[in-house]
C-alpha positions as CSV (number, residue, x, y, z in Angstrom):
1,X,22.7,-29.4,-3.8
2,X,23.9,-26.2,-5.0
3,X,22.6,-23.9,-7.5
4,X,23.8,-21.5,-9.7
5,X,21.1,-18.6,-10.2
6,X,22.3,-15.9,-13.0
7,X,21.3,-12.6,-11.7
8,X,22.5,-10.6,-14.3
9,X,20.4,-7.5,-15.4
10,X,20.1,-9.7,-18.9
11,X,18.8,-12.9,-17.0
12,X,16.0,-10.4,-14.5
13,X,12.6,-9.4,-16.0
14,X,12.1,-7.0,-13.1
15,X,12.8,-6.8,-9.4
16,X,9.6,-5.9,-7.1
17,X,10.7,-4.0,-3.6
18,X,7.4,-4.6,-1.5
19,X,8.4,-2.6,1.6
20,X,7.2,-0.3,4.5
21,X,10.3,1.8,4.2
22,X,12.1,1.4,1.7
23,X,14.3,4.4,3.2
24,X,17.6,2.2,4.1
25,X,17.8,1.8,0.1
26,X,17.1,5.8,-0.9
27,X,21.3,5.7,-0.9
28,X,22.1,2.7,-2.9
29,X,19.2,3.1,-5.8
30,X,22.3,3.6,-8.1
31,X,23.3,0.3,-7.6
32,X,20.0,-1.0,-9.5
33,X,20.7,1.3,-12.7
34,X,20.9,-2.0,-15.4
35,X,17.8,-3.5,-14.1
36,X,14.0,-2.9,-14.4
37,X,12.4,-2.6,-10.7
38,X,9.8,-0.6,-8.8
39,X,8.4,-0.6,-5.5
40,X,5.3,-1.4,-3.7
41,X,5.1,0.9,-1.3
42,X,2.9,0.1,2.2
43,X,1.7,3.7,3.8
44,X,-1.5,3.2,5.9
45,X,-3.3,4.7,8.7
46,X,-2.4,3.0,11.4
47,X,-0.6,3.8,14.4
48,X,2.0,2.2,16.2
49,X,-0.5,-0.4,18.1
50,X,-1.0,-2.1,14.5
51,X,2.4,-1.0,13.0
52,X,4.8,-0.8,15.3
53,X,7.9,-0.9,13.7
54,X,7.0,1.8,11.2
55,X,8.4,5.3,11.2
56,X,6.1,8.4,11.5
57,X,4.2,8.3,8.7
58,X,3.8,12.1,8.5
59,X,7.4,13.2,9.6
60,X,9.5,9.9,8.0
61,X,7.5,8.0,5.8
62,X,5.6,10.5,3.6
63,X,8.7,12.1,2.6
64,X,10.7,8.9,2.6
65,X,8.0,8.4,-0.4
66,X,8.3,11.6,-2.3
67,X,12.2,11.1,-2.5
68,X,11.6,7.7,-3.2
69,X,9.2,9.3,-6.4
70,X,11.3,11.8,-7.4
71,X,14.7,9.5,-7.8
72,X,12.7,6.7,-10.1
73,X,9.6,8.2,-11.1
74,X,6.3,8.1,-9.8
75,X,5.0,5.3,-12.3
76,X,7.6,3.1,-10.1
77,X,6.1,3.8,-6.8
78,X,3.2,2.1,-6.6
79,X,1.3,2.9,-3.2
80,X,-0.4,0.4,-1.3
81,X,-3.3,0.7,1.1
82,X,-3.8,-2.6,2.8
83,X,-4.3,-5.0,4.2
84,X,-7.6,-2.6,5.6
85,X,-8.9,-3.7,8.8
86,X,-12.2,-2.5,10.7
87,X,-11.8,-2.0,14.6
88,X,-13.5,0.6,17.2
89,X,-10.5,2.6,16.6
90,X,-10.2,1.9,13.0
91,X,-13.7,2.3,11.6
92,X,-14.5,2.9,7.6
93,X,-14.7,6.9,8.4
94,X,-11.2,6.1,10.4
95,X,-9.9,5.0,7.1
96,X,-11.9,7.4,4.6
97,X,-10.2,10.8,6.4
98,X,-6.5,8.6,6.8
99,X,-6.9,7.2,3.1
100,X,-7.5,10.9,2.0
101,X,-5.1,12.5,4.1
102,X,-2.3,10.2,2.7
103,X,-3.9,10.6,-0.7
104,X,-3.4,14.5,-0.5
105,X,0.0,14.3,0.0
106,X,1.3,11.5,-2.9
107,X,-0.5,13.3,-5.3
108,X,1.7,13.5,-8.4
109,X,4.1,11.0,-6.6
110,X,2.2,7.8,-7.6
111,X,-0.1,6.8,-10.2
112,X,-1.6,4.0,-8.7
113,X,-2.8,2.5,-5.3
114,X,-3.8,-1.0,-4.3
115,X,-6.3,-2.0,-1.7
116,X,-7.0,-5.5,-0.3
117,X,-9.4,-6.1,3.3
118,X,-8.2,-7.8,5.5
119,X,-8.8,-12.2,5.2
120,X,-9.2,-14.2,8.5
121,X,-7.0,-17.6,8.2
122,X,-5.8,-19.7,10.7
123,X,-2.3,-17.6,11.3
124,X,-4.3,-14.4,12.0
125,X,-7.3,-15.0,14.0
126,X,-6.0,-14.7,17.1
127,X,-4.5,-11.5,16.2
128,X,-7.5,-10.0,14.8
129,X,-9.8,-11.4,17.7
130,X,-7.6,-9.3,19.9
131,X,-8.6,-6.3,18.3
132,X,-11.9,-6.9,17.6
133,X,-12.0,-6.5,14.5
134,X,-15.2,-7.4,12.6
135,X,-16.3,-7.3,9.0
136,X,-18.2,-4.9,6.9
137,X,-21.7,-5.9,5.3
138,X,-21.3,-6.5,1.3
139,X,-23.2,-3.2,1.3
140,X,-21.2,-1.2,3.3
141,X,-18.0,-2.2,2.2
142,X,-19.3,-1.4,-1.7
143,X,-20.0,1.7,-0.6
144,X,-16.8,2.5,1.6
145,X,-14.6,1.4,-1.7
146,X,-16.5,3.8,-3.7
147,X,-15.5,6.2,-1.5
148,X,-11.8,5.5,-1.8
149,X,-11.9,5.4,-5.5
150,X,-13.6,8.8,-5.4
151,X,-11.0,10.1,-3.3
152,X,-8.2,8.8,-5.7
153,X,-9.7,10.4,-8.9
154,X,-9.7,13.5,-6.7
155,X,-5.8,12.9,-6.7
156,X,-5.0,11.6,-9.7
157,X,-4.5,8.1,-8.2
158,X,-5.7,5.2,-9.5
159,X,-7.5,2.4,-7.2
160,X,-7.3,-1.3,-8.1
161,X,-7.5,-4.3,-5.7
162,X,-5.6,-6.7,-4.7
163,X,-6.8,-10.7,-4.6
164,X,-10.5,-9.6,-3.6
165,X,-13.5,-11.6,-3.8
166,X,-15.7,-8.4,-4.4
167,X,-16.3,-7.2,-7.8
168,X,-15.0,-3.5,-7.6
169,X,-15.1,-2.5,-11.0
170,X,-18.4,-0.5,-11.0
171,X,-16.3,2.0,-8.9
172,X,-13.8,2.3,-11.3
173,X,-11.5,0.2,-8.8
Protein backbone atom coordinates (compact mmCIF):
# COMPACT_ATOMS: atom_id res chain seq x y z
CA UNK A 1 0.00 0.00 0.00
CA UNK A 2 1.26 3.31 -0.82
CA UNK A 3 0.52 6.58 0.65
CA UNK A 4 0.53 9.90 -0.30
CA UNK A 5 1.54 12.24 2.80
CA UNK A 6 1.27 16.23 1.95
CA UNK A 7 4.21 17.82 3.52
CA UNK A 8 3.62 21.08 2.44
CA UNK A 9 4.41 23.97 5.02
CA UNK A 10 0.34 24.54 4.63
CA UNK A 11 -0.42 20.77 5.57
CA UNK A 12 2.59 20.82 8.87
CA UNK A 13 1.53 22.31 12.35
CA UNK A 14 5.12 22.28 13.43
CA UNK A 15 8.25 20.06 13.06
CA UNK A 16 10.00 18.97 16.46
CA UNK A 17 14.01 18.33 15.99
CA UNK A 18 14.71 16.19 19.30
CA UNK A 19 18.56 15.87 18.81
CA UNK A 20 21.98 15.69 20.63
CA UNK A 21 23.56 17.70 17.92
CA UNK A 22 21.65 19.17 15.84
CA UNK A 23 25.08 20.68 14.34
CA UNK A 24 24.88 18.68 10.77
CA UNK A 25 21.66 20.95 10.18
CA UNK A 26 23.20 24.56 11.46
CA UNK A 27 23.88 24.88 7.35
CA UNK A 28 20.60 23.88 5.93
CA UNK A 29 18.14 25.79 8.64
CA UNK A 30 17.23 27.95 5.48
CA UNK A 31 15.72 25.15 4.01
CA UNK A 32 12.93 25.12 6.91
CA UNK A 33 12.00 29.05 6.30
CA UNK A 34 7.95 28.22 5.39
CA UNK A 35 7.46 26.06 8.32
CA UNK A 36 7.03 26.30 12.11
CA UNK A 37 9.70 24.06 14.00
CA UNK A 38 12.05 24.14 17.00
CA UNK A 39 14.33 21.90 18.65
CA UNK A 40 14.72 19.96 21.67
CA UNK A 41 17.92 20.13 22.49
CA UNK A 42 19.79 17.13 24.73
CA UNK A 43 23.01 18.72 26.64
CA UNK A 44 23.82 16.75 29.88
CA UNK A 45 26.61 16.00 32.08
CA UNK A 46 27.73 13.03 31.11
CA UNK A 47 30.84 11.83 29.64
CA UNK A 48 31.59 9.65 27.04
CA UNK A 49 30.99 6.25 29.16
CA UNK A 50 27.15 7.23 29.06
CA UNK A 51 27.29 9.26 25.82
CA UNK A 52 29.58 8.17 23.70
CA UNK A 53 28.68 9.35 20.52
CA UNK A 54 28.38 13.01 21.61
CA UNK A 55 30.80 15.72 20.80
CA UNK A 56 32.52 17.73 23.61
CA UNK A 57 30.06 19.24 25.32
CA UNK A 58 32.20 22.32 26.31
CA UNK A 59 34.28 22.70 22.96
CA UNK A 60 31.39 21.37 20.32
CA UNK A 61 28.15 21.20 21.78
CA UNK A 62 27.75 24.38 23.90
CA UNK A 63 28.50 26.50 21.06
CA UNK A 64 26.86 24.21 18.56
CA UNK A 65 23.78 25.54 20.93
CA UNK A 66 24.38 29.22 20.97
CA UNK A 67 24.57 29.24 17.09
CA UNK A 68 21.79 27.00 17.07
CA UNK A 69 19.98 30.13 19.43
CA UNK A 70 21.12 32.83 17.68
CA UNK A 71 19.87 31.66 13.99
CA UNK A 72 16.11 30.83 15.27
CA UNK A 73 15.72 32.30 18.53
CA UNK A 74 16.18 31.18 21.85
CA UNK A 75 12.29 30.48 22.44
CA UNK A 76 12.98 27.64 19.71
CA UNK A 77 15.73 25.94 21.51
CA UNK A 78 14.35 24.26 24.15
CA UNK A 79 17.10 22.53 26.42
CA UNK A 80 16.72 19.26 27.78
CA UNK A 81 18.26 17.76 30.83
CA UNK A 82 17.46 14.05 30.88
CA UNK A 83 16.93 11.33 31.11
CA UNK A 84 18.95 12.03 34.87
CA UNK A 85 20.56 9.00 36.20
CA UNK A 86 22.18 8.46 39.78
CA UNK A 87 25.51 6.34 39.74
CA UNK A 88 28.92 6.59 42.01
CA UNK A 89 30.17 8.73 39.36
CA UNK A 90 27.06 10.48 38.70
CA UNK A 91 25.68 11.39 42.12
CA UNK A 92 22.86 14.40 42.75
CA UNK A 93 25.95 16.92 43.64
CA UNK A 94 27.53 15.31 40.16
CA UNK A 95 24.52 16.62 38.54
CA UNK A 96 23.81 19.97 40.71
CA UNK A 97 27.51 21.54 39.65
CA UNK A 98 27.13 19.89 35.73
CA UNK A 99 23.38 21.16 35.58
CA UNK A 100 24.73 24.62 36.78
CA UNK A 101 27.69 24.65 34.82
CA UNK A 102 25.62 24.11 31.55
CA UNK A 103 22.98 26.44 32.94
CA UNK A 104 25.65 29.33 33.10
CA UNK A 105 26.48 29.08 29.78
CA UNK A 106 22.76 28.91 27.79
CA UNK A 107 21.73 31.68 29.74
CA UNK A 108 19.87 34.05 27.35
CA UNK A 109 20.04 31.21 24.72
CA UNK A 110 16.97 29.16 25.93
CA UNK A 111 14.04 29.90 27.90
CA UNK A 112 13.20 26.71 29.07
CA UNK A 113 14.61 23.26 30.19
CA UNK A 114 13.01 19.90 30.67
CA UNK A 115 13.98 17.25 33.13
CA UNK A 116 12.78 13.64 33.33
CA UNK A 117 14.76 10.72 35.87
CA UNK A 118 15.55 8.09 34.58
CA UNK A 119 12.48 4.84 34.39
CA UNK A 120 13.68 1.18 34.76
CA UNK A 121 11.69 -1.02 32.05
CA UNK A 122 12.51 -4.22 30.61
CA UNK A 123 14.86 -2.70 27.64
CA UNK A 124 17.07 -0.82 30.13
CA UNK A 125 17.73 -2.87 33.11
CA UNK A 126 20.45 -4.43 32.17
CA UNK A 127 22.03 -1.27 31.11
CA UNK A 128 21.39 0.49 34.19
CA UNK A 129 22.37 -2.69 36.47
CA UNK A 130 25.70 -2.30 34.79
CA UNK A 131 26.25 0.94 36.19
CA UNK A 132 24.78 0.70 39.24
CA UNK A 133 22.57 2.96 39.24
CA UNK A 134 20.09 3.29 42.07
CA UNK A 135 17.26 5.53 42.94
CA UNK A 136 16.85 8.60 45.07
CA UNK A 137 14.42 8.51 48.22
CA UNK A 138 11.04 10.74 47.44
CA UNK A 139 12.81 13.02 49.78
CA UNK A 140 15.90 13.47 48.32
CA UNK A 141 14.97 13.65 44.87
CA UNK A 142 12.30 16.65 46.07
CA UNK A 143 14.89 18.28 47.30
CA UNK A 144 17.62 17.78 44.45
CA UNK A 145 14.76 19.22 41.93
CA UNK A 146 14.42 22.14 43.97
CA UNK A 147 17.77 22.68 43.58
CA UNK A 148 17.66 22.60 39.81
CA UNK A 149 14.76 24.90 39.61
CA UNK A 150 16.72 27.23 41.87
CA UNK A 151 19.55 27.10 39.65
CA UNK A 152 17.33 27.94 36.54
CA UNK A 153 15.67 31.02 37.98
CA UNK A 154 19.25 32.01 38.72
CA UNK A 155 19.60 31.89 34.76
CA UNK A 156 16.53 32.85 33.52
CA UNK A 157 15.60 29.32 32.54
CA UNK A 158 12.58 27.78 33.16
CA UNK A 159 12.41 24.05 34.63
CA UNK A 160 9.39 21.82 33.82
CA UNK A 161 9.28 17.98 33.70
CA UNK A 162 8.85 15.63 31.46
CA UNK A 163 6.27 12.47 32.06
CA UNK A 164 7.13 12.31 35.94
CA UNK A 165 5.18 10.71 38.54
CA UNK A 166 6.43 13.31 41.16
CA UNK A 167 4.51 16.39 41.70
CA UNK A 168 7.18 19.20 41.03
CA UNK A 169 5.12 22.14 41.06
CA UNK A 170 5.87 23.42 44.58
CA UNK A 171 9.37 24.18 43.08
CA UNK A 172 8.09 26.07 40.57
CA UNK A 173 9.10 23.10 38.07
Amino acid sequence: QISDIDLSPGAVDCIVFWTKNPGPMLGRLDELSGYHYYFQFTLTGYGTDIECYVPHKRKVMIPVFKQLSGEIGRQRVIWRYDPILFTHRYTPEYHIKAFGQIAASLEGYTDKCVISFVDLYAKNKKSMSALNSYDLDESRLMAFAEKLAQIGWKHGIEIASCAEKLDLQKYGI
